[in-house]
ZATOR-331240 format. One record per residue (C-alpha): x, y, z. Coordinates in steps of 0.1 Angstrom, whole numbers, plus 5000, padded with zeros to 4 digits. Layout:
N
XYZ ...
end
This chain:
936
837419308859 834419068861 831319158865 828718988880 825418908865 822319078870 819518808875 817218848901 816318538926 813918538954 815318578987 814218289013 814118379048 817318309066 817017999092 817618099125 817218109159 814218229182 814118589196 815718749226 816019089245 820019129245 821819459261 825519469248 827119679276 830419759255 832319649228 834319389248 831819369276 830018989274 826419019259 823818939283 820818729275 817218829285 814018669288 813618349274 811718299237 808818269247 808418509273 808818799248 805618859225 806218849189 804919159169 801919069143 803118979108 804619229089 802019539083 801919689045 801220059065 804920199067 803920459090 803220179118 805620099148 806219989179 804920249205 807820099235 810820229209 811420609215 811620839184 814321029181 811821309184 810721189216 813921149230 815521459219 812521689223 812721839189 812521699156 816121579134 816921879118 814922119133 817022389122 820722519116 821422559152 819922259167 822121979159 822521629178 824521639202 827321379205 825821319239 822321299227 823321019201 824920809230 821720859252 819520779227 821320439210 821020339247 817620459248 816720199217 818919929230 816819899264 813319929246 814019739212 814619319213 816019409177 818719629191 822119609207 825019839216 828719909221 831520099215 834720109192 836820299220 837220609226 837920969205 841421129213 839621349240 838121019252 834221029243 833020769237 832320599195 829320419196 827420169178 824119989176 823819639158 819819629145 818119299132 815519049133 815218979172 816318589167 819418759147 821218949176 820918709199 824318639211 825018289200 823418329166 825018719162 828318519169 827518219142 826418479118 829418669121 831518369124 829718239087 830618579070 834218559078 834418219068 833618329036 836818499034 839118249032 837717949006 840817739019 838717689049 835217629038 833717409009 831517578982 828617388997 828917499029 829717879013 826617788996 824917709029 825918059043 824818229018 821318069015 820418129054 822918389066 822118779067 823919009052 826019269064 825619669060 827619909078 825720249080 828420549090 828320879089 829821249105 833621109097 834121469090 833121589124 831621939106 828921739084 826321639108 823121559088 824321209078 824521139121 820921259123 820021019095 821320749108 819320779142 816120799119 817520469101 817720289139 814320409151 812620259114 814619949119 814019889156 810820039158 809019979123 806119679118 805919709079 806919479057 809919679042 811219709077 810419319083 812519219048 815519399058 815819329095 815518989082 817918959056 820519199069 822219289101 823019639101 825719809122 825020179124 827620439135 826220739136 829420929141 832920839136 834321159149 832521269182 835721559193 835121689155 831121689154 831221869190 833522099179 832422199145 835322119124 836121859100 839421699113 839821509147 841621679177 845021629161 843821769133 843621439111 840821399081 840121039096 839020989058 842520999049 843520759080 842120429067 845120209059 847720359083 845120359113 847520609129 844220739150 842620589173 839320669157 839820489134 841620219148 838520099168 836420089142 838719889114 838719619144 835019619144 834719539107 836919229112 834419149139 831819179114 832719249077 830519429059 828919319023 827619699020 829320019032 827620359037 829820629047 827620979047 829021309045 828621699034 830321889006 829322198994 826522348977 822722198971 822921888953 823621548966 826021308954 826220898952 827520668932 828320548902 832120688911 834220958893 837220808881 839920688887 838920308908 841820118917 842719818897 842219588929 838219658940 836819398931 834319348902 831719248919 831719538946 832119798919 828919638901 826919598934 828020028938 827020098905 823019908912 822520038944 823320408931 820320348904 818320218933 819220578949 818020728918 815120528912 813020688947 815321008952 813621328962 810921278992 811321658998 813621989000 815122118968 814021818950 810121848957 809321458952 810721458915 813121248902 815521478884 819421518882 819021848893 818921738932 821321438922 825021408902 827321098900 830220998883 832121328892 834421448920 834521148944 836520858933 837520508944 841520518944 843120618973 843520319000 842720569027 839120619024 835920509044 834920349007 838020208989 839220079022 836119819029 835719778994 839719638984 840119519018 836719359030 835619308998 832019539004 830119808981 831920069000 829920388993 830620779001 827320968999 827721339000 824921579002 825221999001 825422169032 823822429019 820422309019 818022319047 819322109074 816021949069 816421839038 820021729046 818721469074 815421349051 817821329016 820621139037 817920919049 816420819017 819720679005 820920499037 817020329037 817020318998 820420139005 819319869032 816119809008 818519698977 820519469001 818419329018 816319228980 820019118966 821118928997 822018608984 823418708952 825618928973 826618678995 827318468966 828918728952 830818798981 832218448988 833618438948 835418718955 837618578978 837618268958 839518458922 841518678946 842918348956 843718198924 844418538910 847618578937 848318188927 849318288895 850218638902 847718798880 846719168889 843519308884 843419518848 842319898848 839319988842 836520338842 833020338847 832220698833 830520708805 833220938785 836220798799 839120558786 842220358801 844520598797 847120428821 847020028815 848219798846 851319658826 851519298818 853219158845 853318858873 853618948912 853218658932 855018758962 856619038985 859719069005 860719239032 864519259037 866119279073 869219459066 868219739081 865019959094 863719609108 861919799135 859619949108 859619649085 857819479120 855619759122 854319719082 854319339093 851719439118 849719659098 849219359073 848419139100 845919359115 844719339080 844218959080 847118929055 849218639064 853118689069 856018439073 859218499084 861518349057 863618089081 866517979051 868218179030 866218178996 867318298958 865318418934 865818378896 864318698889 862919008907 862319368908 863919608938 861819898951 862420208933 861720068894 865019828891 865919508884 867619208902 868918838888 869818558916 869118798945 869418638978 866218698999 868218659038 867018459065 865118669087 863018849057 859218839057 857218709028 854118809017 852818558988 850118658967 848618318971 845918428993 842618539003 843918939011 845518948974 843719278966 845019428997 848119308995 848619518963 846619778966 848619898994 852019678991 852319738947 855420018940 852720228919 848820218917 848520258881 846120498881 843820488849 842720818844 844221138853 841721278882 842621288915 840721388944 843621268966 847821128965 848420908939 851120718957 851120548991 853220238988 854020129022 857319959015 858120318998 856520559024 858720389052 861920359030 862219989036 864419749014 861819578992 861719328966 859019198945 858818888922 856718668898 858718398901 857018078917 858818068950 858017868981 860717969012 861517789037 859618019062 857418009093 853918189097 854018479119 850818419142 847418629149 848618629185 852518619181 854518919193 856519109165 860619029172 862119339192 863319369228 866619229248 868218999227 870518869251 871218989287 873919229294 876419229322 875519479349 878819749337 877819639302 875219829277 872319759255 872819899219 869719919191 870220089156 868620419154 867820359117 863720369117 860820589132 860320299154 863820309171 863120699170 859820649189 862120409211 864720719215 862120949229 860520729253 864020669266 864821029270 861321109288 862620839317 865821039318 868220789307 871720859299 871820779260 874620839235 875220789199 877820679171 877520929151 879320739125 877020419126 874020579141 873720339167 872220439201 873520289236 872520309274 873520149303 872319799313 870819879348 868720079330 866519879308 863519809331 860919539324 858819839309 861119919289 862119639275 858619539264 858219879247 861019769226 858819479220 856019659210 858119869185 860119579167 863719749185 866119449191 868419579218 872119399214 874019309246 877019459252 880119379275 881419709276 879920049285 878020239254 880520539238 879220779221 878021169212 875421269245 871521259235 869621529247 865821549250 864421869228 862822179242 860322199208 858722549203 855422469178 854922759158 851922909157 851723209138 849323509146 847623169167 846822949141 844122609149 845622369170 844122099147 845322259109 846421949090 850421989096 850322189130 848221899143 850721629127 853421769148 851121769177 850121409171 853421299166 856221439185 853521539214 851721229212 853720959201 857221089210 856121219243 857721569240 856821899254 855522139228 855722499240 852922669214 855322999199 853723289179 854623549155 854823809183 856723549207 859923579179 859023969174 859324019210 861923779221 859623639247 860923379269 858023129252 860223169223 864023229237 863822929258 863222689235 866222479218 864122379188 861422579165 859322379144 857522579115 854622309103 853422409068 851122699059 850422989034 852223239049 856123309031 857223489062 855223409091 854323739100 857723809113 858724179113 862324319101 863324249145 861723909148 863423799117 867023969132 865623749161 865023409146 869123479134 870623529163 868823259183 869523009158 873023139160 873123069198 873122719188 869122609182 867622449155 865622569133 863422309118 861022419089 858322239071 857022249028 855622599021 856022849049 858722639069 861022709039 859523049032 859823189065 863623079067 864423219036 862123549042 864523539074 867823499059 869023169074 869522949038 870923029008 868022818986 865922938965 862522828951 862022818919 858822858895 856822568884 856922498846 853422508832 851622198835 854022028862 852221778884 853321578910 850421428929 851621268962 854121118943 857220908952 860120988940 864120838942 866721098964 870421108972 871021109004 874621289017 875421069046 878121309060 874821539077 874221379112 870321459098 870721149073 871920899099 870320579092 869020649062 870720469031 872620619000 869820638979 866120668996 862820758984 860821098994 857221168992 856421468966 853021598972 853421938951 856222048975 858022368962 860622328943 863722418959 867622498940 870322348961 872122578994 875522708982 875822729020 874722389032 874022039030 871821949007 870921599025 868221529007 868421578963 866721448934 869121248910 870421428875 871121128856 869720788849 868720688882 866120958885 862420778889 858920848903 856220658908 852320758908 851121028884 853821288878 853821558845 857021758843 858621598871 862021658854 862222038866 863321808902 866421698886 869021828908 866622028931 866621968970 864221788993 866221859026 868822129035 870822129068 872222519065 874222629091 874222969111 876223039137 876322729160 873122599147 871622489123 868222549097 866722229084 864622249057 862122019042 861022109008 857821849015 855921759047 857521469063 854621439092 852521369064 849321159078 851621059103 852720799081 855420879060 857820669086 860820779065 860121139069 859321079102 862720959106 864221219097 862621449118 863921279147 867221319138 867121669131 865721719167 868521469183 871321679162 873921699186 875022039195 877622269174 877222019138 878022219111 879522489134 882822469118 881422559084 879022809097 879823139080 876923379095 874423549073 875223879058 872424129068 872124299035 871123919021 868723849049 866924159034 867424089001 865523699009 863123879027 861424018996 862023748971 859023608972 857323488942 854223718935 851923438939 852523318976 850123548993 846923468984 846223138959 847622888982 847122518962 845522658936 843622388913 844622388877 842022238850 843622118820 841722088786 842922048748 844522418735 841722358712 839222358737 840522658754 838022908745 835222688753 836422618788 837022998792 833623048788 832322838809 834622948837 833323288831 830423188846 832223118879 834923328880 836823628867 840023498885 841023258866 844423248846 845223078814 848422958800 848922698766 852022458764 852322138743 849022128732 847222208761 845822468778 845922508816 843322768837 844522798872 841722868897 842123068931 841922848958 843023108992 841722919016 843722589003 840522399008 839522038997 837721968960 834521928975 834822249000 835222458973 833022698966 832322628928 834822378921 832722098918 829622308900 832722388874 833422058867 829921948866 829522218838 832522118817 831621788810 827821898803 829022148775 831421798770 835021938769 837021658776 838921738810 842921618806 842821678845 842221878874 844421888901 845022108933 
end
């Protein structure tokens, strides 16, 4: 990647427009203006004093009536940070408000906008965000006029913080950073109010922060959400940034222990970011270390002891609140992470330092940033012209390429029609919302030479009329592949997160990419045009309306349906769903809209298998968290999207044979630690016989297959993980046994999401719907070590008790909510029509049920996702030393030259939540052991 250079230039004061009082009422409220110019007194020049401000802007002291961070149990309030952004928006003419939407338990996510008066005024806020996106898209503006924007246009800085709604002090920062701005006289306040406009969010999750936890109310880390958008949270504020793109992104947070944390990045960085972003990341982290300390654990000093960089937190996954703005929007996106446990004092004044220290190297760099920022857009263009990708690169110090991006040309995408078009629309969306331009090829097209999703090759393939294209050959090109390319070619073998989140691949479409120079015959699909979908034709009034239930977007479809109480049935050989023609209403037929489902007209009155709506039990355990990671998935998705009831069922429920259990015609187990769910020798002989009844069983990853095998209802086993196996949210090719009404839709061969599921040996009882591949068309994507013991394993079981049914998923198909595929699936394992797989149904033996109950591998119980640290065999007694001085726990194996230590991990927390983790790392590479990798 190129880097940019380092000169320094002076900054001229940007040209604009006189000042104005302006209150922004809401985010798509109209701005109203106040006073004229010149009825507003203009503050003296700019003071050198920085402890002098405006006395008419409320502190947050003031307002609150304690100081930020008074102490551990005196927090602001999400309330408090509303009441006082409005507070500073009525008293400052350098301040305006509004608000992204609204949280899932509708409060309120607001926002202030803080500049130079004459900045926010709403014409010239307008032209200045206007003049930024411009930059964008070279096609569109000259390089003198880019030249002209970047000589009298501010910058833009996004300031967020409290993502993770448990990690608070970055919120209280960020009111400190609005007061200085709005309030402040000196000239440090003047040079970046003039050169930058600075939207500050103080919290991004407002149901999280109130609530003390780190996910939103569906239990989503909404810094995993970025590039799906599947919350609303997150949604909001994505359509903000396109409002007003950021050049610099600060996204605050907490981890554990003392020491605070900003860049330069750990490795790995994704190919795509930019060069110039990861150079502007690198500088503003030495201008962090240049001032750090103020007070707390660091007493004033500057000294590594309060500070560490280049470890733990990298710039890979597309999901995060800094990869996200800094491959899509082309920004410095930032994570700054500071140890919660330090003084909450010190947490506030640290987090402060770096989000003022941040706004003070901007606003000096503005024009080369802008400058910056408008080449950018100006290689990524000729870089998708001729198909180049970015090559890898690491910033640490000790660190190689270990994983180059192979020589190769991609200069466009295609998205084939043949089937799962419903999704196919809905990925066309989420690149449009993107500002990725699509076209909808409108004549057939052939193409010399391309590559098929899934590592294969294809000569003179015919791309259909009807597919969409999305060429390389323009200004989104990095995130076009950073979330569109079959594998991130990751360059070094740290992750914090997946290493694998192709779209095309995470919604099983039929993909194809190519370096040929190709230019369709195709139409661009417009900003305000509707995706396809709906009536296609009208239907006589005995006739039907038929859509093919082959996507999570005809599921979604299915459920809505059901809710109204329509009459649906189903081919169970095709897979296609019908309902009468009186019944599509005008409502309904512009939710098929909205979800890219074309509904056929029919003559003749739809024949088929019944549908019937699901009675879903949710299991909860001994009354697990509503919000966990996959308990909440299932919430957000079959209780939120889907629209179906979800009865909460508990260990005692099935023990008991309580009605809350009994009445239910579905159980869903969502993943956990447990490998039997609590469930005593009865509630297990329950769980039999109502599954026998005729009820589905459906069971999710760890303890959804555990619990079902503890219980006696498959015949599968799981088997032990070869040393040094690693399969990082990895994709990975499947057989698919099309005779299992679960698999309806879904294509002979398919692609499953492996995020170190348990491996599970075939049912000698079952279906094994879903199974990795023995032979030659075996293949995985991302970063995967061992991935051979999957040969001939099982990633979803239908086994059959009685007249129903167990289905088993060795991995988490509600994954982030959006794994479409899996999601898929899902539905048709809750639509499986009553008495499948009865005839083959055998009953479980009683002696077996026992016998499954204690085969349970010995470590289940306790070291849930363990993380493994892999050194050199030579290194081993080195690292065993050092991990000494953390834990006795630890246990070490050698194979192939390398020597693995496996560290307890029982609450199956995140790298930074750990206890030590981190400090361990830290520790390793300052005695310099080179790390292979760490994984958990």
């Amino acid at each position: 990647m190129r880097r940019s250079d380092h000169r320094h230039r002076t900054i001229p004061r940007p040209r604009l427009a006189g000042a104005a009082v302006v209150v922004l009422l809401a985010a798509t409220a109209p701005l109203l203006t106040g006073p004229p110019a010149d009825a507003a007194p203009r503050p003296p020049a700019c003071d050198a004093d920085p402890t002098v401000r405006l006395a008419s802007v409320p502190s947050p002291e003031s307002f609150l009536g304690f100081p930020l961070g008074a102490g551990q149990e005196r927090v602001v309030t999400t309330d408090e940070i509303r009441g006082y952004l409005d507070a500073v928006d009525a008293a400052s003419d350098r301040v305006v408000t509004g608000s992204m939407g609204s949280s899932v338990l509708g409060r309120p996510l607001p926002y202030a906008v803080v500049s130079a008066d004459r900045n926010v005024r709403p014409g010239t806020l307008r032209r200045i965000a206007d003049d930024v996106r411009a930059l964008r898209d070279p096609r569109r503006v000259s390089r003198r006029t880019a030249d002209r924007i970047a000589e009298e246009t501010p910058a833009i800085v996004w300031v967020t913080a409290n993502v993770h709604g448990g990690e608070k002090s970055g919120a209280d920062a960020a009111l400190k950073t609005l007061y200085e701005l709005a309030a402040g006289l000196s000239c440090e306040v003047e040079r970046r109010t003039d050169n930058l406009v600075t939207i500050i969010v103080p919290t991004q999750n407002p149901d999280g922060r109130d609530a003390g936890r780190r996910q939103n109310e569906y239990g989503f880390d909404l810094n995993r959400d970025w590039f799906a958008r599947t919350q609303q949270e997150t949604d909001g504020k994505v359509e903000l940034m396109r409002r007003y793109p950021p050049q610099v992104f600060v996204d605050a947070h907490e981890m554990g222990g003392r020491q605070y944390f900003f860049p330069p990045n750990a490795d790995p960085i994704h190919h795509e970011v930019p060069g110039e972003t990861v150079d502007w990341i690198n500088r503003i982290g030495e201008a962090n270390k240049a001032g750090f300390g103020f007070n707390g654990p660091c007493g004033g000093a500057v000294t590594t002891e309060c500070y560490f960089n280049y470890s733990t937190y990298d710039l890979f996954f597309m999901g995060y609140g800094d990869s996200v703005p800094a491959a899509g929007f082309g920004a410095a996106g930032m994570t700054f992470e500071k140890g919660s446990a330090s003084a909450v004092a010190d947490r506030v004044q640290q987090q402060f330092h770096t989000q003022w220290a941040t706004l003070g190297w901007a606003a000096a760099y503005r024009r080369e940033v802008l400058d910056g920022y408008s080449t950018i857009w100006r290689d990524a263009l000729g870089q998708g012209r001729a198909g180049a990708l970015e090559p890898n690169e690491v910033v640490q110090p000790d660190n190689a390429v270990q994983f180059p991006v192979p020589a190769q040309t991609v200069r466009s995408y295609f998205l084939l029609p043949d089937r799962q078009l419903a999704d196919a629309r809905r990925l066309v969306e989420r690149l449009r919302r993107m500002d990725v331009e699509v076209y909808e090829v409108t004549r057939p097209l052939r193409l010399p030479t391309a590559r098929v999703f899934g590592g294969r090759t294809a000569s003179d393939l015919t791309v259909p009329e009807g597919a969409y294209w999305i060429p390389m050959d323009q200004p989104q090109k990095h995130w076009i592949q950073a979330i569109m390319g079959e594998d991130p070619y990751v360059p070094f073998p740290y992750f914090y997160d997946v290493s694998s989140w192709s779209n095309p691949l995470l919604m099983g479409l039929d993909a194809v990419w190519t370096g040929a120079d190709v230019r369709p015959r195709a139409r661009l699909v417009t900003r305000t045009e509707k995706i396809g979908g709906g009536r296609a034709s009208v239907a006589p009034g005995r006739g039907s309306y038929t859509y093919e239930l082959d996507s999570a977007a005809a599921a979604e479809f299915t459920f809505t349906l059901l809710g109204r109480g329509l009459p649906l049935v189903r081919d169970l050989a095709g897979g296609a769903v019908g309902m009468p023609a009186r019944a599509l209403t005008g409502e309904l037929d512009r939710a098929a809209r909205r979800l890219g489902v074309t509904l056929q007209a029919r003559r003749s009155a739809a024949a088929g298998t019944p549908l019937v709506r699901p009675d879903v039990g949710l299991f909860a355990g001994a009354g697990v968290s509503t919000t966990s990671g996959s308990h909440g998935e299932a919430r957000y998705v079959l209780g939120r999207r889907w629209g179906l009831d979800l009865t909460p069922v508990t260990t005692a429920d099935i023990n008991d044979n309580t009605p809350a259990f009994t009445g239910r015609t579905v159980l869903l187990v969502p993943d956990g630690s447990s490998p039997t769910g609590g469930l005593t020798a009865a509630g297990q002989a329950n769980l039999r016989a109502w599954v026998a009844a005729g009820n589905t069983y459906l069971g999710l990853r760890n303890e959804g297959t555990r619990m079902a095998r503890a219980a006696g209802l498959t015949s599968t086993t799981e088997r032990p993980k070869p040393t040094g196996y690693t399969v990082i949210g990895s994709h990975l090719r499947v057989d698919v046994d099309g005779d299992s009404p679960v698999a309806l839709g879904r294509p002979a061969e398919d692609f499953g999401f492996n995020n170190d599921d348990p491996i599970l040996g075939p049912s000698s009882t079952g279906t094994n719907v879903l199974r990795y591949p023995t032979g030659d068309t075996f293949w995985a994507n991302g970063y995967t070590v061992g991935a051979d013991a999957l040969r001939g394993t099982v990633a979803l079981v239908e086994e059959p008790t009685g007249a129903g049914r167990a289905v088993l998923f060795a991995f988490n198909p509600l994954f982030r909510a959006y794994n479409e595929s899996g999601l898929h699936l899902v539905a048709n394992a809750l639509l499986h029509p009553g008495g499948g797989g009865a005839a083959r149904a055998t009953g479980v033996d009683p002696a077996r049920a026992a016998a499954a109950a204690t085969d349970v591998p010995e470590n289940l119980g306790g070291e849930w996702r363990p993380f493994t640290v892999e050194v050199a065999a030579a290194d081993r007694a080195r690292t065993e030393a050092v991990v000494r001085l953390f834990t006795d726990a630890a246990r070490v194996s050698v194979a192939a030259g390398s020597a693995y230590l496996v560290i307890p991990n029982p609450d199956g927390r995140q790298v930074d939540e750990h206890p030590f983790l981190g400090d361990l790392v830290r520790a390793l590479r300052a005695e310099r052991i080179p790390l292979r990798s760490v994984v958990g």
